[in-house]
N, C-alpha and C positions, 0 to 999 in steps of 0.2 A: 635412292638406291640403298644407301647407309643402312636409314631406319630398318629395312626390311630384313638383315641379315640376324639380327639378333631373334627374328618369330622363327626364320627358318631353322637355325643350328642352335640357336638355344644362347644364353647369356655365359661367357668365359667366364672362370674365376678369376679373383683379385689378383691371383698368384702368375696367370697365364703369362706365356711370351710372346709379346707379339709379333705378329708374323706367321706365327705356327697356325695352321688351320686347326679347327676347333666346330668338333657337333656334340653335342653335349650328350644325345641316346637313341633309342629307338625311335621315339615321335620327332625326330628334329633330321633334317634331311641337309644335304651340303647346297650353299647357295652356291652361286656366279654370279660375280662383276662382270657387266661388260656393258658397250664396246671399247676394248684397249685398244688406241686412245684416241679422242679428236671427233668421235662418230658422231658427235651432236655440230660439228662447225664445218661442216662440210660445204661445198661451192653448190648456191641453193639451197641448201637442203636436201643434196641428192644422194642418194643410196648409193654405196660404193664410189663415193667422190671425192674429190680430195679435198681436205683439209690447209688451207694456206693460214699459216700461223708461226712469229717467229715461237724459239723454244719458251722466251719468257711467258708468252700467250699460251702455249701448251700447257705450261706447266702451272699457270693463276687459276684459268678457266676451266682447263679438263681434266686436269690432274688430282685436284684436290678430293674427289667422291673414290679415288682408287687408294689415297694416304686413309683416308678412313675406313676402307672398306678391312684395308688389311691388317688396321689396328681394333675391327672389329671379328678377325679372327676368318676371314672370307676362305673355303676350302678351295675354289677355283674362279680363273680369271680368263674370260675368253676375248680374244683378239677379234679386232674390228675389219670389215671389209675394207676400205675406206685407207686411203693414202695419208700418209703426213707431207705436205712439200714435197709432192712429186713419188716419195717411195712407198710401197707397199706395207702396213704396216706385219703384215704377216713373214714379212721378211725383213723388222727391221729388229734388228741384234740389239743395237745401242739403246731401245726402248726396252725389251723384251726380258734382255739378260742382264743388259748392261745397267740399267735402272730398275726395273723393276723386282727382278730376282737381289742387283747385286748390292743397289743400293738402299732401297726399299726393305729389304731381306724379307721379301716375301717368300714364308715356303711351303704354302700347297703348287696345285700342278697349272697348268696353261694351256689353252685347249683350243684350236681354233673353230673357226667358223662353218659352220656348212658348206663343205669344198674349198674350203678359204682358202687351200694352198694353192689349188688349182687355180684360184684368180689372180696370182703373183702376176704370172703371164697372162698379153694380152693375142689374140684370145685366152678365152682360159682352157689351160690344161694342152698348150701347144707345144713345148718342151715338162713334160711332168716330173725329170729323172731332176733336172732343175729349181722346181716348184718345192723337190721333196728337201732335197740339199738345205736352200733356200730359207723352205719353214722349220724343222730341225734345226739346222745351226741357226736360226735367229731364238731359239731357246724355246720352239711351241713343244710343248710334251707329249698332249696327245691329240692327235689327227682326227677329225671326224672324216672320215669316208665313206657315204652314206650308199654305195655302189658297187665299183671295182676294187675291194678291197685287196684282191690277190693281188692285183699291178702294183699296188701300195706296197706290202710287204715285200715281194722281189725286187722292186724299187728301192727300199730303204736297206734291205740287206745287203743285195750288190755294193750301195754307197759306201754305208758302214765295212764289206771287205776289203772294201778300195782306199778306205782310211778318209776317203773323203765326208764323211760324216765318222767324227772319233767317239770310240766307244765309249767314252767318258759321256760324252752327249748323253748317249741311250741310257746309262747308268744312273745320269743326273733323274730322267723322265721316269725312270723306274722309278725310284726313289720318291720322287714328288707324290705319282699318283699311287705308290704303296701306303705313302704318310696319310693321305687322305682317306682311302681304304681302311685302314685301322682305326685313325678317327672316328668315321662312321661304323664301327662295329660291325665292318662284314662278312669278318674271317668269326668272329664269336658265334654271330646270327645270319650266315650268309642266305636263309633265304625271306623273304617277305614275309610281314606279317599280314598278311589279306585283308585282314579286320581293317584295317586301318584306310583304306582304298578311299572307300567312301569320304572319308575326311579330306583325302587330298586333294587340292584344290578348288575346293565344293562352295568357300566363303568369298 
């Protein structure tokens, strides 16, 4: 996973800081790490399953391609379907904010999974006002909601007037995913260069 981050975003300078996401110009596009974290030790090998592993295990075996990803300058990091020890990882704080953002100091944005929030709950998406809570304060920045996106935002709004998601949160995810935004020069050149289509992903 490592190797690959330097063809996509382009190689940082000597001088970089790491942590900071970093794409170097127009030809270099922002990668993703993922799955944060455990998604390869799952019970079978099963999709969306959970990972039994003490922290030491977690942190020898799966943690180590996310220490380098981020010292290779990674713009975003997407969260894993896939439980740690019983919890959700799309709801877990302690992984998300508390390590990864606080310790780690990683600072592009965190993005989850395809409905990832909706999978907090089982079924999925059977309490959503919960899911949203949930994925938010565990530090995800930006939501993929590949659907009903309006339920999403009157969702996250309500929480945030209710203080139950603090503004500070929404502040932090602005932030992140503005930082990455600028990185990749999209306010300079916001629109695509077409030419370039062909080439991607074509090798």
């Amino acid at each position: 996973m490592t190797e690959i981050i330097p063809g996509l975003q382009g190689e940082p300078p000597k001088n970089y800081r790491k942590g900071v996401p970093f794409v170097a110009g127009k030809n270099n596009v922002a990668a993703c790490a993922k799955h944060y974290v455990g998604d390869g030790g799952t019970t079978k090998g099963i999709n969306e399953n959970n990972t039994v592993v003490d922290k030491s295990g977690l942190f020898s075996i799966h943690m180590p391609a996310y220490y380098n990803s981020i010292y290779k300058g990674v713009s975003t990091i997407m969260v894993s379907y896939s439980s740690w020890n019983g919890q959700k990882m799309h709801a877990n704080k302690d992984l998300i904010t508390g390590f990864l953002k606080n310790t780690l100091h990683f600072r592009g944005f965190v993005i989850s999974d395809w409905e990832g929030i909706d999978r907090i709950t089982s079924p999925p998406h059977a309490n959503y006002s919960y899911s949203i809570q949930a994925g938010v304060n565990a530090g995800i920045d930006m939501i993929m909601v590949p659907n009903n996106f309006n339920e999403f935002i009157d969702g996250l709004t309500l929480l945030v007037k209710k203080n139950v998601i603090p503004l500070s949160r929404i502040d932090d995810a602005v932030k992140r995913i503005l930082r990455v935004k600028f990185q990749m020069g999209l306010f300079e050149n916001p629109i695509a260069d077409n030419s370039l289509a062909k080439h991607l992903g074509s090798q």
